[in-house]
CHARMM-style PDB file with segment names, atoms N, HN, CA, C and O in Angstrom:
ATOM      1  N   UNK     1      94.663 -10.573 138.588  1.00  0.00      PROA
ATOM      2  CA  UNK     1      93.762 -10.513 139.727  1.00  0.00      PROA
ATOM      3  C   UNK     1      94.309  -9.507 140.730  1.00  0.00      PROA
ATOM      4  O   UNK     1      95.523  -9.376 140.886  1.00  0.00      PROA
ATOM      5  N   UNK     2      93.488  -8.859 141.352  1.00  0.00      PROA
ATOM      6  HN  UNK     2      92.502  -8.966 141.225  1.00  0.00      PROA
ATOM      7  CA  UNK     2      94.090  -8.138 142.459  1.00  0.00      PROA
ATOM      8  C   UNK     2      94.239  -8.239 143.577  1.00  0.00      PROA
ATOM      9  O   UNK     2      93.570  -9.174 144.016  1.00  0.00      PROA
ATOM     10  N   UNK     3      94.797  -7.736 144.308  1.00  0.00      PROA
ATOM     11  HN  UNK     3      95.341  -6.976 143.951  1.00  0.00      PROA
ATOM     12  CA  UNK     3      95.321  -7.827 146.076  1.00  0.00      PROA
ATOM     13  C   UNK     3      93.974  -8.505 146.772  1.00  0.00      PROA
ATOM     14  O   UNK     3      92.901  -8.484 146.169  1.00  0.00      PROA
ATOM     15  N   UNK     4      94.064  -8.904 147.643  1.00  0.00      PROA
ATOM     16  HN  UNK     4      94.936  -8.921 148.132  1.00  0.00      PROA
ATOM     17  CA  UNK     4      93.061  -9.063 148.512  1.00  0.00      PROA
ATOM     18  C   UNK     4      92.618  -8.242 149.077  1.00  0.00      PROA
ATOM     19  O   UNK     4      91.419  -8.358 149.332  1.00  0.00      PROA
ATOM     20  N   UNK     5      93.226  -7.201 149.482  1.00  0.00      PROA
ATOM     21  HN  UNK     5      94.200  -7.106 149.275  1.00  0.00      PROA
ATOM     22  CA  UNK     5      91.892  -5.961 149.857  1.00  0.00      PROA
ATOM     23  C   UNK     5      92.095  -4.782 149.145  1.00  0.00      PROA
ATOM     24  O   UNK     5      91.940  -3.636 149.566  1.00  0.00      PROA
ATOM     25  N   UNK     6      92.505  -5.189 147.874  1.00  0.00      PROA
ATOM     26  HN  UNK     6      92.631  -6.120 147.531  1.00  0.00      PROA
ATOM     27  CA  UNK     6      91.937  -3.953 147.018  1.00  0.00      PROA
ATOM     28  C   UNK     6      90.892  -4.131 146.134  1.00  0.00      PROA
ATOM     29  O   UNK     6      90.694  -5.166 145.496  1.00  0.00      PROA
ATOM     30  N   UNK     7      90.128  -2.988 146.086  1.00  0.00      PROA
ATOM     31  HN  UNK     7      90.289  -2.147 146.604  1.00  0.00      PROA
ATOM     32  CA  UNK     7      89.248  -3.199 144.793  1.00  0.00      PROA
ATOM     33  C   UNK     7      89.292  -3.769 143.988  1.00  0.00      PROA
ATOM     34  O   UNK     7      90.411  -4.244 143.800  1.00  0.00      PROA
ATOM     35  N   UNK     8      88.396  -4.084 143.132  1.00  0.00      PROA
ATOM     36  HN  UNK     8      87.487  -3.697 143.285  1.00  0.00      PROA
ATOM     37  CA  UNK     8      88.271  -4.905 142.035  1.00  0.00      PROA
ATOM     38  C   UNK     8      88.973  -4.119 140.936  1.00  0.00      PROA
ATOM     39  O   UNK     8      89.252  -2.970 141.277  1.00  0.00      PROA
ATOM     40  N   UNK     9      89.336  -4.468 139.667  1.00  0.00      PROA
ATOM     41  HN  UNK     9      89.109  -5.402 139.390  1.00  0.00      PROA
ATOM     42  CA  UNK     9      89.271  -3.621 138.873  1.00  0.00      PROA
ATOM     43  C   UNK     9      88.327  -2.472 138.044  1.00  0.00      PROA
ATOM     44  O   UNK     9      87.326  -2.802 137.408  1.00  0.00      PROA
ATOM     45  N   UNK    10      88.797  -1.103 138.152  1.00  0.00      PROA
ATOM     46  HN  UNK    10      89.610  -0.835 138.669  1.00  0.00      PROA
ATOM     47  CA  UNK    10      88.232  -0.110 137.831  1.00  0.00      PROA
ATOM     48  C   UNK    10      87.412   0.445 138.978  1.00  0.00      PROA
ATOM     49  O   UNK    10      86.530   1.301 138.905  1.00  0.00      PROA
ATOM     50  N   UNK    11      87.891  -0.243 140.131  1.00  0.00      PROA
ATOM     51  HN  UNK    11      88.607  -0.938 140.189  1.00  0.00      PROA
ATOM     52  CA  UNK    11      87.326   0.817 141.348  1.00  0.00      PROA
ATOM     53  C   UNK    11      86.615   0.414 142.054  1.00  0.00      PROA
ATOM     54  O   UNK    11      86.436  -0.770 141.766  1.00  0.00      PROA
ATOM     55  N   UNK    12      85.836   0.806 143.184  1.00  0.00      PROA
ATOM     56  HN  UNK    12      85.981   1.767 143.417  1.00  0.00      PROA
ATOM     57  CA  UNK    12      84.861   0.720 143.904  1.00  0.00      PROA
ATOM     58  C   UNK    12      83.586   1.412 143.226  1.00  0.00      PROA
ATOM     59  O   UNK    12      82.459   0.917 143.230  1.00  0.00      PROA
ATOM     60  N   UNK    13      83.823   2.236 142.834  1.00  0.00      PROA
ATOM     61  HN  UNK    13      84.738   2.639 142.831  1.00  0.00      PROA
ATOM     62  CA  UNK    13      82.669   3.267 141.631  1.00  0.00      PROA
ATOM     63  C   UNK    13      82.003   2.163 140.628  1.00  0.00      PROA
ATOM     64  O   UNK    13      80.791   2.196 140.420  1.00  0.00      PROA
ATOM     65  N   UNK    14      82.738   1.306 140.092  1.00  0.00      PROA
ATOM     66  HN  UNK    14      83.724   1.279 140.261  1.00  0.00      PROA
ATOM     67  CA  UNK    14      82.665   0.578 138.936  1.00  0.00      PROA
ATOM     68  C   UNK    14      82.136  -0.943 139.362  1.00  0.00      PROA
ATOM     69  O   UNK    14      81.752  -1.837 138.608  1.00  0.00      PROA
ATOM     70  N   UNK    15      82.256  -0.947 141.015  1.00  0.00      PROA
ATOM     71  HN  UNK    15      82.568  -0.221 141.628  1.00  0.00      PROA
ATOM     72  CA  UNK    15      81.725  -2.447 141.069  1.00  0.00      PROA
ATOM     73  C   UNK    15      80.278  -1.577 141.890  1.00  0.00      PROA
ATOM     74  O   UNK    15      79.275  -2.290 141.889  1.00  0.00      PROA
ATOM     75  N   UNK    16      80.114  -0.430 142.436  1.00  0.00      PROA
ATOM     76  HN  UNK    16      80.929   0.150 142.437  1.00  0.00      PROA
ATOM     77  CA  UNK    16      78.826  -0.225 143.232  1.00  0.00      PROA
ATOM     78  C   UNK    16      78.047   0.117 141.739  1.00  0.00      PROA
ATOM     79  O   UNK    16      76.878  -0.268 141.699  1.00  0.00      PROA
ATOM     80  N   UNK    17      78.551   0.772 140.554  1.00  0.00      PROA
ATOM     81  HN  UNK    17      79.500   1.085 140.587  1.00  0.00      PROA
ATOM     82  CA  UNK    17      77.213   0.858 139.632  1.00  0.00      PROA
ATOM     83  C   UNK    17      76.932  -0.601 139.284  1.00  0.00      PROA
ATOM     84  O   UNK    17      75.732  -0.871 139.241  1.00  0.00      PROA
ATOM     85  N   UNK    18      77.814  -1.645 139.016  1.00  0.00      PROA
ATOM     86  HN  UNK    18      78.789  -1.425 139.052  1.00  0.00      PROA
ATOM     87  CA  UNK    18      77.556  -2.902 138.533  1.00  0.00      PROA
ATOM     88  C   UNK    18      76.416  -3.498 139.100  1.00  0.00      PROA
ATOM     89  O   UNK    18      75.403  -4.009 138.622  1.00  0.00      PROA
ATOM     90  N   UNK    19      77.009  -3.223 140.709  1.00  0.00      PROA
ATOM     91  HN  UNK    19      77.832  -2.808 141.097  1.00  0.00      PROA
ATOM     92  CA  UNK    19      76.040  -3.734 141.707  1.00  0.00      PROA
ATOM     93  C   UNK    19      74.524  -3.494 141.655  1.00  0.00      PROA
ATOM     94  O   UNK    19      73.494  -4.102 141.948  1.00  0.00      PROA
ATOM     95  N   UNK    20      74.965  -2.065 141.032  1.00  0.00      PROA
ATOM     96  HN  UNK    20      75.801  -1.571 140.793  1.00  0.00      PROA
ATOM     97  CA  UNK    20      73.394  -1.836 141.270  1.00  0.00      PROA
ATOM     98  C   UNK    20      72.654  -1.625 140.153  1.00  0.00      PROA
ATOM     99  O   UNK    20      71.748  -0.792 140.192  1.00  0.00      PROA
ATOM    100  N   UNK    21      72.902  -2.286 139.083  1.00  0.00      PROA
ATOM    101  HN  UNK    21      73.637  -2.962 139.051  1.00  0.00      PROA
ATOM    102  CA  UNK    21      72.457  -2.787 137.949  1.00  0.00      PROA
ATOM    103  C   UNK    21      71.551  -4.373 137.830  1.00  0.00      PROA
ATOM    104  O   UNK    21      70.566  -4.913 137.326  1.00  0.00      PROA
ATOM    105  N   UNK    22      72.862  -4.612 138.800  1.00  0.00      PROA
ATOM    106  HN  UNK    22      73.663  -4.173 139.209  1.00  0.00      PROA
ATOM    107  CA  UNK    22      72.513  -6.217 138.646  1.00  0.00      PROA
ATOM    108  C   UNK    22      71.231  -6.473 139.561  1.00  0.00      PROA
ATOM    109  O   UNK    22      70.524  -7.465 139.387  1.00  0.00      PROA
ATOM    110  N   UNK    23      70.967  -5.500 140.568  1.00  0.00      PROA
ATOM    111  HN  UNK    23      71.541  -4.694 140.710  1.00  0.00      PROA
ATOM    112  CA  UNK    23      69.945  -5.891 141.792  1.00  0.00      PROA
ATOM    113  C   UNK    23      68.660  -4.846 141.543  1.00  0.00      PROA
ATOM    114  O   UNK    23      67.659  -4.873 142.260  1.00  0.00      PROA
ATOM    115  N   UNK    24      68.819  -3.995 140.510  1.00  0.00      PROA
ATOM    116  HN  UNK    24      69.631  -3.973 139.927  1.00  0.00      PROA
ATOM    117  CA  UNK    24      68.115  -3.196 139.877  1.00  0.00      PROA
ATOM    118  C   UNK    24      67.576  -2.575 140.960  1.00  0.00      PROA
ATOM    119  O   UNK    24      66.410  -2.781 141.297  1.00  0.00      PROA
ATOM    120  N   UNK    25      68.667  -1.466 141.827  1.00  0.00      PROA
ATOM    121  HN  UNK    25      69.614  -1.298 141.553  1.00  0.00      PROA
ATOM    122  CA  UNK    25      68.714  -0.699 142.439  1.00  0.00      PROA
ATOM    123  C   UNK    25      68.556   0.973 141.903  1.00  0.00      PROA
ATOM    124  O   UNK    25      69.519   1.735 141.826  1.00  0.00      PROA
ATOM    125  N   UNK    26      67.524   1.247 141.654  1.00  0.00      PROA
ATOM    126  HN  UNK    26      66.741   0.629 141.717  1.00  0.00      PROA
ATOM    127  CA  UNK    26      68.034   3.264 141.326  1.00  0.00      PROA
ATOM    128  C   UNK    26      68.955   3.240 142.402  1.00  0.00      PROA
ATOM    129  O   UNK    26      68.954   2.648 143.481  1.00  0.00      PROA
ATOM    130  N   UNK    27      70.030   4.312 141.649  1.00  0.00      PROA
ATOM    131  HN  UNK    27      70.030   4.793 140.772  1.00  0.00      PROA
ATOM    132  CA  UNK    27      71.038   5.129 142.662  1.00  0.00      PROA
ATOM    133  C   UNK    27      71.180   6.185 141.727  1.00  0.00      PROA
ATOM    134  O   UNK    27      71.167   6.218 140.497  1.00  0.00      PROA
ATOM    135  N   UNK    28      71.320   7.041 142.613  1.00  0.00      PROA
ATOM    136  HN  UNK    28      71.331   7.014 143.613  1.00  0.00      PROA
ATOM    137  CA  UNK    28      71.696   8.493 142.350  1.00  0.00      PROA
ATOM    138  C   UNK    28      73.262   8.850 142.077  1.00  0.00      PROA
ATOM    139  O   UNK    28      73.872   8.925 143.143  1.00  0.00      PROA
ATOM    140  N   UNK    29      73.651   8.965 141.529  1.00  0.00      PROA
ATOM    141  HN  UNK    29      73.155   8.904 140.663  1.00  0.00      PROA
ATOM    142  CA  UNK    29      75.160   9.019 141.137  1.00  0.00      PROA
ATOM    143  C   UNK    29      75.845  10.093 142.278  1.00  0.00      PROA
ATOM    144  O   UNK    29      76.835   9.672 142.877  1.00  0.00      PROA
ATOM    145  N   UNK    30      75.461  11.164 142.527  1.00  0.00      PROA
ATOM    146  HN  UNK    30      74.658  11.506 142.040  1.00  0.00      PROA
ATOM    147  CA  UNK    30      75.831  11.568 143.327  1.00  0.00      PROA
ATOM    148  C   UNK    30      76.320  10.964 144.929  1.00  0.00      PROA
ATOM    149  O   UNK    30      77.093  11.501 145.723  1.00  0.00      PROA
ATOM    150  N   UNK    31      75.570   9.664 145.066  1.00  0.00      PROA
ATOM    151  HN  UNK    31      74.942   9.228 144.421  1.00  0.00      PROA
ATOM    152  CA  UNK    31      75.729   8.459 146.195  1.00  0.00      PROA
ATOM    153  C   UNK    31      76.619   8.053 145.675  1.00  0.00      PROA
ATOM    154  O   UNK    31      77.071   8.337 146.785  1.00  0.00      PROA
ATOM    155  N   UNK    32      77.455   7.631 145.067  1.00  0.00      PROA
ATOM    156  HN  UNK    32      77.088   7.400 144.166  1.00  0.00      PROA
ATOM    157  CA  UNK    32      78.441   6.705 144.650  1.00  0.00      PROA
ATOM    158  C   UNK    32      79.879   6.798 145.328  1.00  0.00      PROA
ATOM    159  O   UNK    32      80.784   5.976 145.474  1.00  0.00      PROA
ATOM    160  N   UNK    33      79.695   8.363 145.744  1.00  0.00      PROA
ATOM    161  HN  UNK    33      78.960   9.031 145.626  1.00  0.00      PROA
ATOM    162  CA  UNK    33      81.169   8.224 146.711  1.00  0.00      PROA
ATOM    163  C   UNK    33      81.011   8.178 147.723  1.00  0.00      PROA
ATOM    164  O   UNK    33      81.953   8.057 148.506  1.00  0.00      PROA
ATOM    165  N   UNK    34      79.638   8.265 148.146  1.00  0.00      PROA
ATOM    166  HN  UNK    34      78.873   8.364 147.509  1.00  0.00      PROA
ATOM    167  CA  UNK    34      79.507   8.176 149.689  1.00  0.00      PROA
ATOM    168  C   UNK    34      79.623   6.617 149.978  1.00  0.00      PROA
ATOM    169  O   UNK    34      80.626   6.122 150.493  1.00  0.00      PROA
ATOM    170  N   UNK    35      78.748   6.052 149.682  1.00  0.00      PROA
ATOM    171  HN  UNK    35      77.933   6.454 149.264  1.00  0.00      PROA
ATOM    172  CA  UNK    35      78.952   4.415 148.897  1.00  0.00      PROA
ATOM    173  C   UNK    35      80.169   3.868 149.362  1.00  0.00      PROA
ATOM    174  O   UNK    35      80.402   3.136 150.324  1.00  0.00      PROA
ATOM    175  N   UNK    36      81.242   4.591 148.093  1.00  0.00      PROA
ATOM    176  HN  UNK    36      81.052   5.186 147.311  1.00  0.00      PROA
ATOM    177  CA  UNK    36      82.370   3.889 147.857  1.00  0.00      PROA
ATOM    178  C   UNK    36      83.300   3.617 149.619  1.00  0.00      PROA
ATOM    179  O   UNK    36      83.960   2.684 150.077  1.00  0.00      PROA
ATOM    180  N   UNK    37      82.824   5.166 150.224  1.00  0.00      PROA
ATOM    181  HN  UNK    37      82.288   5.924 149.852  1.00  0.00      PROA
ATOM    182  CA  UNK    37      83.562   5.376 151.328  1.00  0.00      PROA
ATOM    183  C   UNK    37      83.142   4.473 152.697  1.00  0.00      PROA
ATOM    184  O   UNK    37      83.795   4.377 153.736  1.00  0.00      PROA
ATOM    185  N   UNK    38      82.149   3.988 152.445  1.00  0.00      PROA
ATOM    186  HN  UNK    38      81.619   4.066 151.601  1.00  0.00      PROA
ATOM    187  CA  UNK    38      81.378   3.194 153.218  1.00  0.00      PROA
ATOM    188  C   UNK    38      82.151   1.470 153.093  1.00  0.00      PROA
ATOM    189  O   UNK    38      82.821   0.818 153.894  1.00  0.00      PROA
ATOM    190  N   UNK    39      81.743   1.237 151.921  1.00  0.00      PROA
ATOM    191  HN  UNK    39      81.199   1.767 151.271  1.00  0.00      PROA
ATOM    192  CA  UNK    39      82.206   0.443 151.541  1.00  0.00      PROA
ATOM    193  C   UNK    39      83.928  -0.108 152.035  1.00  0.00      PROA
ATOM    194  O   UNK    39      84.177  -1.029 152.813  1.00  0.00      PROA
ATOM    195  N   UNK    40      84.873   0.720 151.358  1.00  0.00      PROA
ATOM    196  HN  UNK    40      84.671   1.468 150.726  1.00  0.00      PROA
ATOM    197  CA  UNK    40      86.252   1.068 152.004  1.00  0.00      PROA
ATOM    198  C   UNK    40      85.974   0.750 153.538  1.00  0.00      PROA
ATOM    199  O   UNK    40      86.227  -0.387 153.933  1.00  0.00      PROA
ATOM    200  N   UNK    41      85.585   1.475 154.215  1.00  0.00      PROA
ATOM    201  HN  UNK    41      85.379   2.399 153.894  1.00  0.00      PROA
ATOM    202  CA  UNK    41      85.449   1.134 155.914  1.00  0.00      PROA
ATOM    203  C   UNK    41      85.339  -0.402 156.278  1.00  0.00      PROA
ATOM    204  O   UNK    41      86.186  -0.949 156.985  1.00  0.00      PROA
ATOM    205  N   UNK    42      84.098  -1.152 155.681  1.00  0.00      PROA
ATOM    206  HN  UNK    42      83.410  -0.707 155.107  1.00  0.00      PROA
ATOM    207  CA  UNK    42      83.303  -2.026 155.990  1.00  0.00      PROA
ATOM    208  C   UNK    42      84.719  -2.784 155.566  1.00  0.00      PROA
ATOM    209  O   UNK    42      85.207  -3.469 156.465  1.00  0.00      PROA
ATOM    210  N   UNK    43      85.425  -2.747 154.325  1.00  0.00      PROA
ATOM    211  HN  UNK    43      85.028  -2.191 153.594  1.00  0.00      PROA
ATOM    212  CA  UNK    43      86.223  -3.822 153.785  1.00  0.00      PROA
ATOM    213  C   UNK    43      87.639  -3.785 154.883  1.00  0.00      PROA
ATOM    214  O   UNK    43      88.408  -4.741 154.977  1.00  0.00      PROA
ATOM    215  N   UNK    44      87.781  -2.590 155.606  1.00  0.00      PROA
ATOM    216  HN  UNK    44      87.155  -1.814 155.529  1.00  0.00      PROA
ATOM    217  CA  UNK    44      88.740  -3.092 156.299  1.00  0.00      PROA
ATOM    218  C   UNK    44      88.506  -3.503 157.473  1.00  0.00      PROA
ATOM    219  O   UNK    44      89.430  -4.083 158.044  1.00  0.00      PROA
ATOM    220  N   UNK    45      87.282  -3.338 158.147  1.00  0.00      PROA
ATOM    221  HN  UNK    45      86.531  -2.867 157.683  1.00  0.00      PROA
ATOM    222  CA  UNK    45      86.892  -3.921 159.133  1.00  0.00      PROA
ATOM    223  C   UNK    45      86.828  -5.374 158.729  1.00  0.00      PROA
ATOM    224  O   UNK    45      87.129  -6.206 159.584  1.00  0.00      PROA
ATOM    225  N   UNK    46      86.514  -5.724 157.672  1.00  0.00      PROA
ATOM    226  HN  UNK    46      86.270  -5.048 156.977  1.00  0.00      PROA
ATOM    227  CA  UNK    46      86.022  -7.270 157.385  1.00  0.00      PROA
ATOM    228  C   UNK    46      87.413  -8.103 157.423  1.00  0.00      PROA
ATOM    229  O   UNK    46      87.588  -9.240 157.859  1.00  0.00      PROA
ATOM    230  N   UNK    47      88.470  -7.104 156.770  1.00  0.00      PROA
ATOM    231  HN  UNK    47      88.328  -6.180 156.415  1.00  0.00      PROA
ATOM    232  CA  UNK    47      90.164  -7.869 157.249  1.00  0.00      PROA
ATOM    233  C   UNK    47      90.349  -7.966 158.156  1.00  0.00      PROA
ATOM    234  O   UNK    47      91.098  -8.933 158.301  1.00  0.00      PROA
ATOM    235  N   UNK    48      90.085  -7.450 159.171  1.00  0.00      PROA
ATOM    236  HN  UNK    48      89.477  -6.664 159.053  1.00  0.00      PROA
ATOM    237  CA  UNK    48      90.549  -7.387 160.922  1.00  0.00      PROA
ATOM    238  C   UNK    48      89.877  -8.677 161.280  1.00  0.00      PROA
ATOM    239  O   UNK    48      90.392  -9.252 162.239  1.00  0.00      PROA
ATOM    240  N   UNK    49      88.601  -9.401 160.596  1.00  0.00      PROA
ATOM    241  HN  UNK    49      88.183  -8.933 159.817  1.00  0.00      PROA
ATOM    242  CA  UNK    49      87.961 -10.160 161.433  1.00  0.00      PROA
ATOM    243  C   UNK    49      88.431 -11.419 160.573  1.00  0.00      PROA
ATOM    244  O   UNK    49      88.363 -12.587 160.955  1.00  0.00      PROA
ATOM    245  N   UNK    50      88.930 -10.967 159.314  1.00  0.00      PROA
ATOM    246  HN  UNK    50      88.985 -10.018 159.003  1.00  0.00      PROA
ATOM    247  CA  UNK    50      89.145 -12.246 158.965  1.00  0.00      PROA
ATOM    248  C   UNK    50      90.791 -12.648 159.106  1.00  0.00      PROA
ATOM    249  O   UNK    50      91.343 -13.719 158.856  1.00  0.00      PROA
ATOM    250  N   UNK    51      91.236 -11.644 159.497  1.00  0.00      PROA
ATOM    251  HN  UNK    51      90.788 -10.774 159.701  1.00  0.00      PROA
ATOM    252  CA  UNK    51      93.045 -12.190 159.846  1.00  0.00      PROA
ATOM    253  C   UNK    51      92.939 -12.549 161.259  1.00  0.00      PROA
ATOM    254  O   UNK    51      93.844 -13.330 161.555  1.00  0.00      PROA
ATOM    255  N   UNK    52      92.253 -12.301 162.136  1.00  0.00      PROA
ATOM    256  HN  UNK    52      91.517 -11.668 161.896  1.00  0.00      PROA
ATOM    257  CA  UNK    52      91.880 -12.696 163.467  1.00  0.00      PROA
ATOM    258  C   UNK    52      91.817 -14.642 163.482  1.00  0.00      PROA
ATOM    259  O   UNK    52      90.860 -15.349 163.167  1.00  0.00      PROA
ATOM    260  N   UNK    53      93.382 -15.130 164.029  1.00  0.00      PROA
ATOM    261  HN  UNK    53      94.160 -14.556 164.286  1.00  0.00      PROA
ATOM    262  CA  UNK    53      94.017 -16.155 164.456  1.00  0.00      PROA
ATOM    263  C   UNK    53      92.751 -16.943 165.257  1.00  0.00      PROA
ATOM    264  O   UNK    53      92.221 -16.427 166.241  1.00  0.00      PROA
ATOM    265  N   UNK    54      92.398 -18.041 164.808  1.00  0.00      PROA
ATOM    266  HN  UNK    54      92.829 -18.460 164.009  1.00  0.00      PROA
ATOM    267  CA  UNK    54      91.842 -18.983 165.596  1.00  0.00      PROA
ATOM    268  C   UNK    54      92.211 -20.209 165.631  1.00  0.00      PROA
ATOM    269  O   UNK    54      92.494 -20.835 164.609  1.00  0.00      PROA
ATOM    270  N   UNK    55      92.254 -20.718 166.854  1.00  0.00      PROA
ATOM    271  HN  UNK    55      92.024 -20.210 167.684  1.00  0.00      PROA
ATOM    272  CA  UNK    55      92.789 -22.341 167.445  1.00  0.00      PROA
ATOM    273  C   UNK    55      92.171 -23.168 166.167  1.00  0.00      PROA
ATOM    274  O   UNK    55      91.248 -22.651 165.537  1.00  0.00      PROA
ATOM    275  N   UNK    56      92.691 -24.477 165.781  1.00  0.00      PROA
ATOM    276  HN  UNK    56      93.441 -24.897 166.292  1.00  0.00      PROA
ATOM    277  CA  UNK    56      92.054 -25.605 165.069  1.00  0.00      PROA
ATOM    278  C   UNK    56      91.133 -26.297 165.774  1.00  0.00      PROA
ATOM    279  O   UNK    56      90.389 -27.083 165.189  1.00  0.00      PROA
ATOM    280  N   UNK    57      91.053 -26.092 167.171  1.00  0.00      PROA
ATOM    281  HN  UNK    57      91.657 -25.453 167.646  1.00  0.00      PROA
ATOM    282  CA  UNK    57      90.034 -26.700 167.620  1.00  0.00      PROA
ATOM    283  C   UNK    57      88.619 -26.015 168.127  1.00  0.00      PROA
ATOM    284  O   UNK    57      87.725 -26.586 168.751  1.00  0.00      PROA
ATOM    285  N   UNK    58      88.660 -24.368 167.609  1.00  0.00      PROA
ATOM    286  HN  UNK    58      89.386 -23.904 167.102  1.00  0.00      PROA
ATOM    287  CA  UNK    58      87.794 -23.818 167.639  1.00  0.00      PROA
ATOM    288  C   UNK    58      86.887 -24.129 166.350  1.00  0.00      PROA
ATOM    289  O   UNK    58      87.329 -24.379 165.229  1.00  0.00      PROA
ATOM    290  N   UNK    59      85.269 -24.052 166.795  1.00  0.00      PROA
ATOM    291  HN  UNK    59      84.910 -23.849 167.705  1.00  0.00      PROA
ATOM    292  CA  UNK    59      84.235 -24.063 165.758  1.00  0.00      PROA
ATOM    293  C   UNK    59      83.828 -22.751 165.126  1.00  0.00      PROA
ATOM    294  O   UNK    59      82.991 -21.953 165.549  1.00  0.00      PROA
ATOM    295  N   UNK    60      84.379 -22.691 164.317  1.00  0.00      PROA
ATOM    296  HN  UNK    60      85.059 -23.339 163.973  1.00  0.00      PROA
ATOM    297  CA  UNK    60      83.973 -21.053 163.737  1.00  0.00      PROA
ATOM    298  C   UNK    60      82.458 -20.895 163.637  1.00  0.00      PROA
ATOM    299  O   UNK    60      81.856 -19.926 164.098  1.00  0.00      PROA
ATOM    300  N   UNK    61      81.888 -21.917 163.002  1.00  0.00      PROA
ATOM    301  HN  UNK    61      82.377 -22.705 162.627  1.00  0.00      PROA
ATOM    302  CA  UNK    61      80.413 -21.901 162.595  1.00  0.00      PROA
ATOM    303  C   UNK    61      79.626 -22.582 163.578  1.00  0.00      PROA
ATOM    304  O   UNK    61      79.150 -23.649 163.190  1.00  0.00      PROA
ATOM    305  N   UNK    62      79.291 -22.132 165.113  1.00  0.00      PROA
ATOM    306  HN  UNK    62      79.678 -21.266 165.428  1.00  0.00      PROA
ATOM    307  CA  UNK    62      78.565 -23.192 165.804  1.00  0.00      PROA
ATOM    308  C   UNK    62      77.375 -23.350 165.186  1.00  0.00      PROA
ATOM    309  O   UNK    62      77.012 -22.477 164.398  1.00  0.00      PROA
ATOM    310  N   UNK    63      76.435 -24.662 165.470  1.00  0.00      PROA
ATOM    311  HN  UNK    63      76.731 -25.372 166.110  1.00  0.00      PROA
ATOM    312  CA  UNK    63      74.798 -24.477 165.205  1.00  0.00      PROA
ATOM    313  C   UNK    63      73.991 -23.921 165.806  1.00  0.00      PROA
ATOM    314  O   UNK    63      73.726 -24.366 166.923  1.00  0.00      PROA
ATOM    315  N   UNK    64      73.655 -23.358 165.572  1.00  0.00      PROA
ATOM    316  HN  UNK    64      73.870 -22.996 164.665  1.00  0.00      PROA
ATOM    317  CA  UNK    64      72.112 -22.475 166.767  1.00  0.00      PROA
ATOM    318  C   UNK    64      70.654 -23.064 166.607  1.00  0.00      PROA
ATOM    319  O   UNK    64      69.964 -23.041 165.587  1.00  0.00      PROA
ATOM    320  N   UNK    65      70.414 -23.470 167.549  1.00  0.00      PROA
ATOM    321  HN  UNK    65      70.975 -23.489 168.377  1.00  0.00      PROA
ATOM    322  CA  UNK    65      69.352 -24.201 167.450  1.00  0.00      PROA
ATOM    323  C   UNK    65      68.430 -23.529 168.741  1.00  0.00      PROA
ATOM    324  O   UNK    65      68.806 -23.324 169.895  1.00  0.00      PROA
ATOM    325  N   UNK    66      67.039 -23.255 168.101  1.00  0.00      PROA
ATOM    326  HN  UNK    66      66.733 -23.422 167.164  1.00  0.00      PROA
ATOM    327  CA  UNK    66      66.267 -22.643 169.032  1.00  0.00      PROA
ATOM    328  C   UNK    66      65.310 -23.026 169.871  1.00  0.00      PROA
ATOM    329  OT1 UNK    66      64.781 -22.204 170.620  1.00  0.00      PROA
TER     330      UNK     66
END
């Protein structure tokens, strides 16, 4: 298995065509590194928010009720 914020195996290339197989997305191959680079960004932003320390007595998930 791999790191926690590394790619999956065989890449970011290899999980965005998967991806977009499975959701039966056309993509243009030429998108795939723009993609990938996007992707990369988003995943380290998503570590920052998820190593971000919170109290036990904080509610991560409040209810919203309208």
């Amino acid at each position: 298995m791999s790191e926690r914020n590394e790619p999956p195996t065989g890449g970011l290339d290899a999980y965005i065509e998967a991806a977009a197989g499975l959701l039966a997305i056309p993509l243009d191959p030429t998108w795939i590194g723009a993609i990938g680079s996007n992707l990369a960004v988003l995943r380290a932003a998503a570590a920052h928010v998820a190593e971000f320390p919170l109290a036990d007595a904080v509610d991560a998930a409040p209810v919203y009720e309208a």
